[in-house]
C-alpha positions in Angstrom: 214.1 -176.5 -17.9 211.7 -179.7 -17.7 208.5 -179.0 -16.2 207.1 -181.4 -14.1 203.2 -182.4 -15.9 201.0 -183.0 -13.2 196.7 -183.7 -13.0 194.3 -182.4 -10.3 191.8 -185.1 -9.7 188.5 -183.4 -7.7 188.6 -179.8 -8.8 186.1 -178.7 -6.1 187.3 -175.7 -3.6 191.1 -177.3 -2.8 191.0 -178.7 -5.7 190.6 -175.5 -7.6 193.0 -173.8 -4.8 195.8 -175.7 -5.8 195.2 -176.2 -10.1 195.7 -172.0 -9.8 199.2 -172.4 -8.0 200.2 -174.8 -10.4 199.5 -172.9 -13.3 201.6 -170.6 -12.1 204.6 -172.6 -10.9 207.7 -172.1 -12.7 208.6 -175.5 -12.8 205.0 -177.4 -13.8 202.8 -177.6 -16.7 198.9 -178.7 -15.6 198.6 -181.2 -17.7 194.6 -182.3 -16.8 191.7 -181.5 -14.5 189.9 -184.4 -13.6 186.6 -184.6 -12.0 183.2 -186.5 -12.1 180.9 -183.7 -12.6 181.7 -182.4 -16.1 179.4 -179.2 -16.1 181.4 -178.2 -12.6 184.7 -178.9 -14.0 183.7 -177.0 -17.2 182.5 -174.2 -15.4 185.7 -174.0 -12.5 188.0 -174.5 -15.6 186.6 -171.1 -17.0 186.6 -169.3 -14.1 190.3 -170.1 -13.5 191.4 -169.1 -17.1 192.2 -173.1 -17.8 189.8 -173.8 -20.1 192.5 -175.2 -22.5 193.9 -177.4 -19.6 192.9 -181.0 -20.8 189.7 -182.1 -19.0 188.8 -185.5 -18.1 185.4 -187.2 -16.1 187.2 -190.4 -14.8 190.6 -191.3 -13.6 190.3 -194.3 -15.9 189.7 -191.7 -19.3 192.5 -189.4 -17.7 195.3 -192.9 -17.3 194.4 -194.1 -20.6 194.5 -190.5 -22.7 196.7 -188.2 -21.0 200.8 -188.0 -19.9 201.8 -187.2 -16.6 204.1 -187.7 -13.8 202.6 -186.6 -10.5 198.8 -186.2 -9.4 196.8 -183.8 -6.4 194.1 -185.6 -4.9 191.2 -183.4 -3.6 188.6 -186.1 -3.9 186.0 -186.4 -0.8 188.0 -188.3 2.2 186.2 -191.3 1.9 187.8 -192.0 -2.0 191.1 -191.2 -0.9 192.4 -194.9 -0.8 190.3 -195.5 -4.3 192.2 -192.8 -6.1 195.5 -192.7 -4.7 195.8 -196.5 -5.0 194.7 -196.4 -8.3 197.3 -193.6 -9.2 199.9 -195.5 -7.3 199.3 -198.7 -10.0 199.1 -196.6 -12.8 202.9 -195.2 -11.8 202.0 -191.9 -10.3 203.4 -190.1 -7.7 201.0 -188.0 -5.5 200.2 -185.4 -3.1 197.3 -186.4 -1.6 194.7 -184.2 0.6 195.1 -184.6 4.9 193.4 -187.0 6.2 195.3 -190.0 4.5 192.1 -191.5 4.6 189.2 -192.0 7.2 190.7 -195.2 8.6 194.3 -197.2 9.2 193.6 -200.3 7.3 192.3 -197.5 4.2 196.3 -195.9 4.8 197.7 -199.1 4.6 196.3 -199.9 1.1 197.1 -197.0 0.1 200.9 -197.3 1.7 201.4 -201.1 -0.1 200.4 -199.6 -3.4 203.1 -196.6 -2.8 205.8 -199.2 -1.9 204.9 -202.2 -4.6 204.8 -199.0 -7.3 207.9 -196.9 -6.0 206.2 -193.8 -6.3 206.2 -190.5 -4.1 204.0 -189.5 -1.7 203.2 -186.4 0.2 200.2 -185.9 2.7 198.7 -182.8 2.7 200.1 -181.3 6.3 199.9 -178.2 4.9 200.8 -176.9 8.4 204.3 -177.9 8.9 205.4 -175.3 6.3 203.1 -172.9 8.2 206.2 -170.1 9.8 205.1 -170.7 12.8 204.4 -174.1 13.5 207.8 -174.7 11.8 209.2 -172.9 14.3 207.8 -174.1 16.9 208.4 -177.5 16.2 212.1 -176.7 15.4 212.4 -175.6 19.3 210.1 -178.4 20.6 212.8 -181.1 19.2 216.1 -178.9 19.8 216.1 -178.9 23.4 215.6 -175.6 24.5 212.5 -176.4 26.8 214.5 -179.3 28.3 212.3 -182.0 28.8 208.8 -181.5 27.1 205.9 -182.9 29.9 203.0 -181.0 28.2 201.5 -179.7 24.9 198.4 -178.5 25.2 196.3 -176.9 21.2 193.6 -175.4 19.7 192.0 -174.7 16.7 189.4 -172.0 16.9 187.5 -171.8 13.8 185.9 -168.7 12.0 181.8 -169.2 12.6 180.6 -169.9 9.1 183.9 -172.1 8.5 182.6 -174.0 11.4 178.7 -174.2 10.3 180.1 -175.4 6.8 180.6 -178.6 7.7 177.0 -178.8 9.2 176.1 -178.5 6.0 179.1 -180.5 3.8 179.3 -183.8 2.8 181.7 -183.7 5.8 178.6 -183.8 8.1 178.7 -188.0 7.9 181.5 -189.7 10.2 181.2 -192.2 7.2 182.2 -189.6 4.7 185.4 -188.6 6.9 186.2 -190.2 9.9 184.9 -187.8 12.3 185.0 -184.0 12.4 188.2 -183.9 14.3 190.1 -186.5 11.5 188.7 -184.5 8.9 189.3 -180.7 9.8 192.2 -181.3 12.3 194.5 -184.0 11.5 197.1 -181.3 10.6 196.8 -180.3 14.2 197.3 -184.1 15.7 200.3 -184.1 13.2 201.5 -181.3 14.7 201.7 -182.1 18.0 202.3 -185.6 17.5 205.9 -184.0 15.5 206.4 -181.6 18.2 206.8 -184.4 20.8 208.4 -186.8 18.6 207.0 -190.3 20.2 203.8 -192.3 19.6 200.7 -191.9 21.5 199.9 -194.9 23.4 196.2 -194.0 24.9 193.9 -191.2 24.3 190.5 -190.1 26.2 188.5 -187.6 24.4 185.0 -186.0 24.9 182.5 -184.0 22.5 178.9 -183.4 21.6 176.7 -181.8 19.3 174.5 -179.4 21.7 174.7 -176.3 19.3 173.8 -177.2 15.9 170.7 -179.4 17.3 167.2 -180.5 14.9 165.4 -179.0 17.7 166.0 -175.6 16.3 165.5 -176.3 12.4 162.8 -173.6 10.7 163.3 -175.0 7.0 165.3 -177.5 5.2 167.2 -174.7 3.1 168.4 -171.4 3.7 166.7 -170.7 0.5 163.5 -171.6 1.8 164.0 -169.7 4.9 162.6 -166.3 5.9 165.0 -165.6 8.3 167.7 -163.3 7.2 169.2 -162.3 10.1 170.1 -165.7 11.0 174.1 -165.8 11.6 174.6 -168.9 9.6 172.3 -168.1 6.2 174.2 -169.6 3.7 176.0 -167.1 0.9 178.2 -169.6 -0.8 181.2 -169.7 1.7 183.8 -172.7 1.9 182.0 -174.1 -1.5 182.6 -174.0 -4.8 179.8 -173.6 -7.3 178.8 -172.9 -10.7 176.6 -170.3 -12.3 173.9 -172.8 -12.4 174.5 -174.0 -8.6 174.4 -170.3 -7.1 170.8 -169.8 -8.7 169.3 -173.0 -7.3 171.7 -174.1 -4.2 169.1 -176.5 -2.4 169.3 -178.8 -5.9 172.4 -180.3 -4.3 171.9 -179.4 -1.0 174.5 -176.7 -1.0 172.2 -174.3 1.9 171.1 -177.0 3.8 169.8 -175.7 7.2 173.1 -175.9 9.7 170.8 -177.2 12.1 169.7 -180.3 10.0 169.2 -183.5 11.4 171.1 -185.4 8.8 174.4 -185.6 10.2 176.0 -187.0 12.9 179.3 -185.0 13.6 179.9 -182.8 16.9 180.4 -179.1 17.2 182.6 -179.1 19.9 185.5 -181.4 21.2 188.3 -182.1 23.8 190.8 -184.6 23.6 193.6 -185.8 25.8 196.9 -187.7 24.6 199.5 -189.7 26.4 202.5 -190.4 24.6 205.6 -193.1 24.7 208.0 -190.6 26.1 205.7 -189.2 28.6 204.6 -186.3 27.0 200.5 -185.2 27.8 199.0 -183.4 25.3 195.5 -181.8 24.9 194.1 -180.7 21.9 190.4 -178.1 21.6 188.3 -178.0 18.7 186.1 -174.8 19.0 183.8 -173.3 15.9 183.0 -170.2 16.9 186.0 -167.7 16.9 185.7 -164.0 15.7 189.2 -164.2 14.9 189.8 -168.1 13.6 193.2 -168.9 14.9 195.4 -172.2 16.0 197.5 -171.9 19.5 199.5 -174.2 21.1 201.6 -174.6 24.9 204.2 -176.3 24.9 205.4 -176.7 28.7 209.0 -177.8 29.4 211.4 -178.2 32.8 213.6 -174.9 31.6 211.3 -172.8 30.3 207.5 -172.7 28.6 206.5 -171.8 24.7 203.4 -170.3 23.6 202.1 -169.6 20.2 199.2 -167.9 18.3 198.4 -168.5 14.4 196.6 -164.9 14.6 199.6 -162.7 16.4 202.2 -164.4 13.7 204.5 -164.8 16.9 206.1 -167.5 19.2 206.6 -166.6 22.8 209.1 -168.5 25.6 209.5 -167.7 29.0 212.8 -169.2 30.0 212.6 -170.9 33.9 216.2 -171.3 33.8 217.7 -168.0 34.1 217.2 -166.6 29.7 215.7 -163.7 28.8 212.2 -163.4 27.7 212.0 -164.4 23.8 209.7 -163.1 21.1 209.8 -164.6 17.8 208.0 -162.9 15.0 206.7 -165.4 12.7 205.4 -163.7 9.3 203.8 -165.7 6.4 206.2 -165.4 3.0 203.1 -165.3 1.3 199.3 -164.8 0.8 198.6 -169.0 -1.0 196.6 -169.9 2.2 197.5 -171.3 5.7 199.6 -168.4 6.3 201.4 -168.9 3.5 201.8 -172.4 3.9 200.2 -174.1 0.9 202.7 -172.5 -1.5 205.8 -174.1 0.3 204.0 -177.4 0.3 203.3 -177.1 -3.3 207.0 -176.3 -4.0 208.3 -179.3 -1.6 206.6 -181.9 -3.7 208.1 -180.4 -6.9 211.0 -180.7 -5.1 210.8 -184.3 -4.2 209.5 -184.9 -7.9 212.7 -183.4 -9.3 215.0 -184.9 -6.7 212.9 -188.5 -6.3 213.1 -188.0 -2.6 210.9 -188.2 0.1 208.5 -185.7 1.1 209.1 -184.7 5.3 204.7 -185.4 5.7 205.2 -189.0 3.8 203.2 -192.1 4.7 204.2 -192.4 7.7 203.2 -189.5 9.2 199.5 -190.3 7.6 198.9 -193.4 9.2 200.3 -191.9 12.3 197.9 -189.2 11.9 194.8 -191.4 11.3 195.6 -194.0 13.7 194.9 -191.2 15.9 192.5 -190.0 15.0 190.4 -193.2 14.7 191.3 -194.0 18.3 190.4 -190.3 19.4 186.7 -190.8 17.7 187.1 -194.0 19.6 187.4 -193.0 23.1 185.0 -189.7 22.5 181.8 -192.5 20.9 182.5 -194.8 23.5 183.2 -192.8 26.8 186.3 -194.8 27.8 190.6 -194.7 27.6 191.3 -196.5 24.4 194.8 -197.7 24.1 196.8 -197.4 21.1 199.2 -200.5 20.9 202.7 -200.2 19.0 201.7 -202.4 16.6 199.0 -200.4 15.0 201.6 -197.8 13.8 203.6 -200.5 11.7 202.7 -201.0 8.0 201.5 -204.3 8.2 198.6 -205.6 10.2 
């Protein structure tokens, strides 16, 4: 059976995440890790049992010396365009980390460099193989709700999940877009696929009033006496060496959660209006004891609700039908309840078959558009309208 040879480019946490599952996928050979830091890359490759994987320190080393079909791009948002459009020239196909990129005009580079090149791409909405948002969106777009008016999600994060990206590069809006691009654009996919029709104007408010300066006691958990505090830094959501876990402040790695380099929120509410007529709200909350996504989805014959932590989909039928509970159990243990390792096996699939992925370019731009205009309306304190035209390819 031909294998499939692809490359990980940015072998940092995801990166690592999925250059494990590919290893051992039946139908792929790893053929290179690619990454700028060579004493990370080293270091991750041993850890994984990869050391004999091919390693290479620039995409330009790994075009010019190594074979290969298909790249993963875990690079930091803010290189996504970079790197995928630079894979897309040198005749790659990709599957490329959610968001797309931090802004439209980055999606659309990235989208003329797919279509000049004719090569695949999948965006990392991990969640649409997740059981049940699957499910849910199956019901959503069959009908049985009758007519969708509201959808209203939330994504309730674990605490030091949360205070991670206090600390991350994801702290800059530069580096990402905005928290709620960067962390939730697999939620805005999600119910942007559930309705099925364009938002046309969003509102959206949020702050940082936890994380605040005000309370900083020292620039590094490491320098810190406080060991009680909830958020001391133990190397979670990060990958690091040997060498990194001795001496984490040398790259910032503990930085105080209450720093005042960043300028991200830590809370957020925002409000969608679509095409069809469908309102939709969507939570972002970072301090869950049991971190968890749920979404309502209210229809004229009957209302849907759904919780990521009870594995289940409820509806209560207005229109006369019983009471239905659907269990929704993960297939796996790969990560996002079992989600990641049905993505992973979709874009073999595509790479086999040469067709296209269900979360393809499209459904990026759609995604960031968004997004953008979400960040938009929360910075600026007004409606912003999203016109038609800023869904289409060209600009």
């Amino acid at each position: 059976m031909k294998k499939c040879r692809i490359a990980v480019i940015g072998v940092g946490q995801r990166g690592c995440h999925y250059a494990a599952m590919l290893a051992e996928h039946p139908q792929v050979e790893l053929a290179a890790l690619c990454d700028c830091s060579p004493e990370r890359l080293q270091a991750f490759a041993g850890e994984l049992n990869l050391a004999d994987v091919p390693q290479f320190y620039t995409i330009e080393d790994l075009f010019a010396r190594c074979e290969f079909e298909a790249a993963i791009i875990t690079v930091p948002d803010v290189l996504h365009a970079a790197v995928a459009v630079a894979c897309c020239e040198a005749g790659k196909h990709i599957m490329l980390e959610k968001p797309m990129a931090p802004t439209a005009d980055e999606c659309r580079q990235i989208i003329n460099a797919v279509r000049k090149n004719n090569t695949i791409i999948q965006i990392g909405f991990v969640l649409r193989n997740h059981p049940v948002f699957s499910r849910v969106i199956e019901i959503a777009r069959s009908g049985a709700l009758g007519q969708i008016l509201n959808i209203a999600s939330a994504e309730n994060i674990g605490v030091m999940h949360g205070a991670s990206y206090m600390r991350r590069w994801h702290r800059k809006v530069a580096n990402s877009g905005g928290f709620l691009l960067a962390k939730c654009s697999h939620d805005i996919d999600i119910i942007a696929t559930a309705a099925n029709s364009q938002v046309k104007r969003v509102a959206a408010f949020g702050s940082l009033d936890h994380f605040t300066a005000d309370k900083l006691k020292h620039e590094y958990c490491s320098e810190c006496p406080d060991q009680s505090c909830r958020y001391r830094f133990g190397g979670e959501f990060v990958r690091m060496s040997e060498t990194e876990k001795s001496a984490p402040s040398q790259k910032g790695f503990d930085l105080c959660v209450y720093n005042s380099d960043k300028d991200i929120i830590d809370h957020e509410v925002a409000i969608m209006d679509f095409a069809n007529g469908i309102k939709a709200s969507f939570a972002l909350n970072l301090f869950a004891e049991v971190p968890k996504r749920t979404i309502n989805i209210c229809g004229t014959e009957g209302i849907l609700y759904a919780d990521t932590a009870e594995e289940c989909i409820h509806i209560h039928y207005s229109n006369g039908k019983p009471y239905e509970k659907i269990e929704c159990k993960p297939k796996d243990s790969s990560g996002h309840g079992g989600s990641d390792k049905g993505f992973l096996d979709d874009f073999v699939d595509c790479l086999i078959n040469r067709t296209r992925p269900r979360a393809d370019y499209m459904a990026g731009l759609a995604s960031t558009v968004i997004g953008n205009a979400i960040e938009k309306a929360m910075q600026s304190g007004t409606v912003v309208a999203i016109a038609a035209e800023e869904y289409n390819l060209e600009q």
